[in-house]
N, C-alpha and C positions, 0 to 999 in steps of 0.2 A: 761500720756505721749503724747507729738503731735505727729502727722504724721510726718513734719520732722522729730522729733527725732526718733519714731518708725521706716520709710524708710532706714536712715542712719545706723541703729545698726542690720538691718534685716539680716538674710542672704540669697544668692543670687537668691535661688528657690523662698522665701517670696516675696522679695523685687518684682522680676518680672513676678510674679502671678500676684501682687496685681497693680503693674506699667503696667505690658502689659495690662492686663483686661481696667484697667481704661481710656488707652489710645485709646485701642480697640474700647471700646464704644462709644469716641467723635468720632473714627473716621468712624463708621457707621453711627453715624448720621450726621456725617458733609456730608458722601454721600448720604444718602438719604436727608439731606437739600436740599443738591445744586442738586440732581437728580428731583427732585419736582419745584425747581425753574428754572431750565434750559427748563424742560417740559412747564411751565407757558410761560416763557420769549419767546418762542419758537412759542407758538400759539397766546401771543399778538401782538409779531412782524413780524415772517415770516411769518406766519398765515394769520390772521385780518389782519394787516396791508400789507404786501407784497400779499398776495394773494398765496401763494407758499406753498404747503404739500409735504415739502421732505420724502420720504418712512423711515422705521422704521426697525430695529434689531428684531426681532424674541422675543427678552428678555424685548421688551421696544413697545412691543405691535405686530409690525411685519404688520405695515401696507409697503405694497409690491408695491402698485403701487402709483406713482407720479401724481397731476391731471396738472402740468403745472403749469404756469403763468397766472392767470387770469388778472393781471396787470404788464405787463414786467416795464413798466418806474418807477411802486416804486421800485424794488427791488436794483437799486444802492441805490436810497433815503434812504430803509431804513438801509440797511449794512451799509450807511456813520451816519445815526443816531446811530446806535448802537456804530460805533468806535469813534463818536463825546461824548457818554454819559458815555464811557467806560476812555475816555481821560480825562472829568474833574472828578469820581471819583479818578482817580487812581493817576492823578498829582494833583490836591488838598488837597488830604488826606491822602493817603500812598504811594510816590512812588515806593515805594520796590513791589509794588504789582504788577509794571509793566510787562509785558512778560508772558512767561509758568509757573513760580512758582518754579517747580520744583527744579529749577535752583539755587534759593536764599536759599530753603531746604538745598540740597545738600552744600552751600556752613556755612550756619549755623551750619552742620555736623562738620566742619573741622575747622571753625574758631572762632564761639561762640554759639553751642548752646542754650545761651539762649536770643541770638538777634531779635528774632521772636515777632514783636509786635501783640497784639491781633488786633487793628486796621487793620493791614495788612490784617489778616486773613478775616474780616468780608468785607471788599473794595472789597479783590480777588474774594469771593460768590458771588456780585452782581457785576462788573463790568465782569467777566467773563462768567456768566449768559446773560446778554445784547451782551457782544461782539457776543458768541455762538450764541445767540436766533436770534438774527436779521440776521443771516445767514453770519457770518464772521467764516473763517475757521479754527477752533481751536477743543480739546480735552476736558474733562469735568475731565481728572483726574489728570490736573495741580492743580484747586483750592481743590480739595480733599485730595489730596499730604498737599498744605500748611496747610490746617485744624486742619488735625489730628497732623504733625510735627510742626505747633504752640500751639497744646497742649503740644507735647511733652517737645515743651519749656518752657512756664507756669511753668508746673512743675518743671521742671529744676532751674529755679528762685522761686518758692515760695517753692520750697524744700530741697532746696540749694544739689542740686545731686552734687555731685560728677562730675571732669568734661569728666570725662570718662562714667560714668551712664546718663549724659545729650546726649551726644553725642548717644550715643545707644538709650533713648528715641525720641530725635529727626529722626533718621533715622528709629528707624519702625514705626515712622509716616508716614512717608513717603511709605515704601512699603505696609500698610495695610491701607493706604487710598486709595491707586489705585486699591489694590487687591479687597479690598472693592465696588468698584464701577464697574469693573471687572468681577464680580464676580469671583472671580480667587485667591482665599488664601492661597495655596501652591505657585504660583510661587508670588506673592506678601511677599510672608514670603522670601522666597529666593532672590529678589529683594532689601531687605532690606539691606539684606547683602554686595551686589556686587553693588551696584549703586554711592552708594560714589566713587568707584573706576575705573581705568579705565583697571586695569589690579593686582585683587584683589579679595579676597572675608573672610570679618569678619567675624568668627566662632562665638564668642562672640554675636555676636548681634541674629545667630539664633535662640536660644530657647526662647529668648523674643520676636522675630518676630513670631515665632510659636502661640504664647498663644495671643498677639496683633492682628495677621493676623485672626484668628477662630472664633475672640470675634465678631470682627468687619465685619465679615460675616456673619456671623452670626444675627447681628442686623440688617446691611442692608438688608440680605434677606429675614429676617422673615418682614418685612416691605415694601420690596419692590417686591421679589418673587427670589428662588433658582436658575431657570431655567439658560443654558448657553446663554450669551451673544445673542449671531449666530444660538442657536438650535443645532441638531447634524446632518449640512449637510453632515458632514465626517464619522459618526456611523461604516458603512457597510466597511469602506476603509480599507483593507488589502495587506500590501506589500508583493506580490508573484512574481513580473517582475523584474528581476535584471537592464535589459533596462530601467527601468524609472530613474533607478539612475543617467543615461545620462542627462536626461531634469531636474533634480531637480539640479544635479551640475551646468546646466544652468542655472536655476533661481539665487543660490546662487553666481554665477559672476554676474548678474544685479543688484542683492541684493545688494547686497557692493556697487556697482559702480551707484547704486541710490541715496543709502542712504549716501553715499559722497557728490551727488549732493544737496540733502535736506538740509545736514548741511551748507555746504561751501555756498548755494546760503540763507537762513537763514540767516545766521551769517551777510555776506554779507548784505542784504536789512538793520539789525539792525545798522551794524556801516553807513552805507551810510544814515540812518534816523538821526541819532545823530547826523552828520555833516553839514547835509542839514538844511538853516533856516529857521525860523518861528517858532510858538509855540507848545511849545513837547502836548500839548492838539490837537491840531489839526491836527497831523500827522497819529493818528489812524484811521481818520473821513475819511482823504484822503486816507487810504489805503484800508479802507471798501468802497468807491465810488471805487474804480480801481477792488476790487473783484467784487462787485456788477454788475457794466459793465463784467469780464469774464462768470459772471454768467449766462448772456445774452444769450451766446454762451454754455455755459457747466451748466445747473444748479446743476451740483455731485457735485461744488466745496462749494457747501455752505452747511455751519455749519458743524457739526462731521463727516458726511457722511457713519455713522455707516448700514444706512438701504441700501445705494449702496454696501458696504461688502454681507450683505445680498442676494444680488440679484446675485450676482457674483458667489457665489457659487450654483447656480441654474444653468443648460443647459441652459433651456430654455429661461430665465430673463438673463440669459448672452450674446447668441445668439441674444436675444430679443435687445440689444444693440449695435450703428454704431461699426463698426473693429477700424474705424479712432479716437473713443471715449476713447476707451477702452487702445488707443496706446497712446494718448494724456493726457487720464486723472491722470498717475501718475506726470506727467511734470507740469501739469497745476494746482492739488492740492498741490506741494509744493511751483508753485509761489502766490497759494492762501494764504496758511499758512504763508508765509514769509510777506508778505502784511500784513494779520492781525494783527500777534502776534507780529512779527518783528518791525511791525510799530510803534510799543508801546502798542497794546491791550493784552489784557489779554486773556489767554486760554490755556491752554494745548497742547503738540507738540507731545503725546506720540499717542493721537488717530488717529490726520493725518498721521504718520507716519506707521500708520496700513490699512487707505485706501489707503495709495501711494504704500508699500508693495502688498495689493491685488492685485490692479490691475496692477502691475508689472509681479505676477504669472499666473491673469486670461489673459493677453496679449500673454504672453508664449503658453498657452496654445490655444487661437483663433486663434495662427500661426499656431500651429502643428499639432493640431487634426484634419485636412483635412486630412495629406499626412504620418506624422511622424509613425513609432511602437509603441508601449510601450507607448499610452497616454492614459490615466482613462477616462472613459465616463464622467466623472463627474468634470466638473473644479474646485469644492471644495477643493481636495488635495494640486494643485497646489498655489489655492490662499491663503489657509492657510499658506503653505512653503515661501510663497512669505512675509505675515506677519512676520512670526517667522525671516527670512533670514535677511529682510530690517532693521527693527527695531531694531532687536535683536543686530545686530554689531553695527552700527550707536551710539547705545545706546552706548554701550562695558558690553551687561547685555544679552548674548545667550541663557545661561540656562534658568534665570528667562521670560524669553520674548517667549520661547518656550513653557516654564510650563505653560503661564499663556493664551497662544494663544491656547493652547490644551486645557485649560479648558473651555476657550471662547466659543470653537468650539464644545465641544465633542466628540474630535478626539486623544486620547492618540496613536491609530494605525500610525496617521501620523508623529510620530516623530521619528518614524525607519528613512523614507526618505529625515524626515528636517533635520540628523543631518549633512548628507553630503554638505545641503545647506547653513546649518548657519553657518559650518564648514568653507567653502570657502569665504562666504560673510565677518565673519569676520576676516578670515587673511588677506583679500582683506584692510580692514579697519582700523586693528591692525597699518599694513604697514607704512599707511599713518601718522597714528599718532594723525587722527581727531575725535571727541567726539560731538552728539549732547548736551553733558551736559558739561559745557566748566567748571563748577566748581569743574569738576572730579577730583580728585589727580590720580598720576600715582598707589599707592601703600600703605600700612599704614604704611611702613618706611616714605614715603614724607612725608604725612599727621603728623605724631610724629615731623620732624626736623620742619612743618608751626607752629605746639602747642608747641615746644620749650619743646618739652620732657615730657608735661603734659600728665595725662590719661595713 
């Protein structure tokens, strides 16, 4: 009997035992590939070449202090080189692999499944690799999203799934690639679910997102290590202060009203890039020279800026940074982000969206904790909430971005006080009607009348 034939006649526990595991597994090592090569890319170009040690996440080594610019004038050159080598991969070869990834996932969800060329997937690895490494501001779990949800699709066509079994394959590629890279498989598995949608959540896709999401945590961590993301600067944090619930409802009104700006000024630089002429190859080059120069001034804004999270939730390394930084740098990393990715590079929009969030909470809080009641010695609560807040609506994925921010952090206590924040943030958002993933469907009613009733 083939595997097609055996998948097709299995039933439904079989089929996605045997379908999530296998998916699981590309998609653990599709992150620990591109997690090995982001690291490489990272030190041959921001590195060696730029002269530039941005600090590090706690999970990804946890180097805590910056040494500078030993050579200020490369680091446009080399941002413009990355989005120059990022622009002839991705428009020569695949341009589907243009932008966050994510995006073209989600929309292969809704409209075929099994559209995902393997070329794209392998362009995204290394043109996002380069964008990243050279210090262009982007995420590492856009191309880990497309990885594993181009296997999903593989399958889908050399298995002839069913177009409703495609569509679930594809989608917990999607959330157990990030969660994967994450280290974060509970809200990755739950991600899976709600991310197609913008006001939804597929029941169906969760027990296969379960058994996808655990495999492929599993692989990346036994290979690359368990530990959370952040550490546990949150461990100790217990909500006892009903007052604090004042300053997190605060956060979650900026949350929203950030994370509106991050989309609407995104989206924005993308169609203004499309319109404006010259060659779509060279528009990424230009946008990595225009970060390269902010970087001048701010160097947080370059590459994932996962080890400035890090520091944010420390007093002291918080403290240890200008008031005027702290208040600028969420403004100033989504006109990074926009630049980069926007411009046509490749990268991920889910990571900056978690240092724009920080330091939207760790701001809040280097306002209040002179004079206010009710604030934690410790700025980790806030910046965590400030993550979960921003992203979490922006997205229209609360729960998952919650789940997956707590596992990050090691803070399951702080999500007593996120909920009041991601609560506001995203009705704030809801409102509006705006989506950082614009291939969202409102609902799986839409999504059934886009497939014309299939599935």
């Amino acid at each position: 009997m083939s595997a097609r034939t055996w998948i097709n006649n299995a039933t439904y526990l079989r089929k996605w035992i045997v379908l999530g595991a296998a998916i699981g597994v590309i998609a653990g090592l599709g992150a620990t590939a591109f997690y090995f090569a982001l690291a490489e890319a990272t030190r041959l170009l921001l590195v060696e070449l730029g002269g530039y040690q941005p600090p590090t996440a706690a999970g990804d080594g946890g180097l805590s202090e910056s040494r500078g610019f030993e050579r200020p004038w490369a680091i446009p050159l080399v941002v413009c080189l990355g989005g120059l080598v990022s622009g002839i991969l991705v428009f020569k070869l695949a341009p589907e692999a243009e932008g966050h990834g994510t995006d073209a996932a989600i929309d292969a969800v809704h409209r075929d499944p099994r559209m995902i060329r393997v070329r794209v997937v392998l362009v995204k690895i290394v043109a996002s690799a380069v964008t990243i490494g050279s210090g262009g501001s982007g995420g590492r779990e856009g191309p880990t999203a497309q990885i594993s949800a181009g296997f999903g699709s593989l399958l889908a066509r050399r298995l002839d799934l069913s177009p409703r079994d495609g569509r679930i394959a594809v989608a917990v590629g999607i959330g157990s690639g990030i969660g994967a890279i994450f280290g974060a498989p509970l809200g990755g598995a739950v991600l899976c679910c709600t991310i197609p949608y913008r006001e939804d959540f597929d029941f169906d896709v969760l027990i296969p997102a379960f058994v996808t999401s655990i495999v492929s945590y599993a692989v990346f961590g036994r290979l690359v290590g368990f530990g959370p993301l952040f550490g546990t600067a949150a461990e100790e944090y217990v909500f006892v202060a009903p007052l604090e619930l004042v300053w997190f409802a605060l956060i979650g009104v900026l949350g929203g009203l950030v994370g509106l700006l991050y989309s609407g000024t995104f989206y924005t630089t993308v169609d203004l890039t499309r319109l404006l002429p010259g060659s779509r190859i060279l528009k990424p080059a230009v946008g990595g020279l225009l970060v390269g120069l902010l970087a001048l001034v701010l160097p947080e804004v370059l590459g994932s800026g996962y080890g400035w999270i890090q520091q944010s939730m420390s007093r002291i390394d918080l403290e240890a940074i200008p008031l005027w930084v702290v208040l600028v740098l969420p403004l100033a990393k989504i006109l990074a982000t926009s630049l980069s990715i926007g411009s046509g590079g490749s990268g991920g929009i889910f990571g900056p969206g978690l240092v724009i969030g920080a330091f939207t909470g760790a701001a809040v809080w280097r306002v209040l904790e002179p004079w206010a009641p009710g604030i934690p010695d410790s700025p980790a609560p806030f910046v965590i909430v400030g993550m979960m807040a921003c992203f979490g609506s922006i997205a229209r994925a609360p729960l998952a971005v919650m789940l997956m921010v707590a596992e990050m952090t090691g803070s399951i206590g702080v999500l007593v006080p996120g909920m009041i924040a991601v609560g506001i943030a995203y009705l704030i958002v809801r409102r509006s009607g705006k989506t950082i993933y614009r291939s969202q469907v409102e609902n799986r009613e839409e999504a059934l009348r886009r497939q014309g009733g299939a599935g």
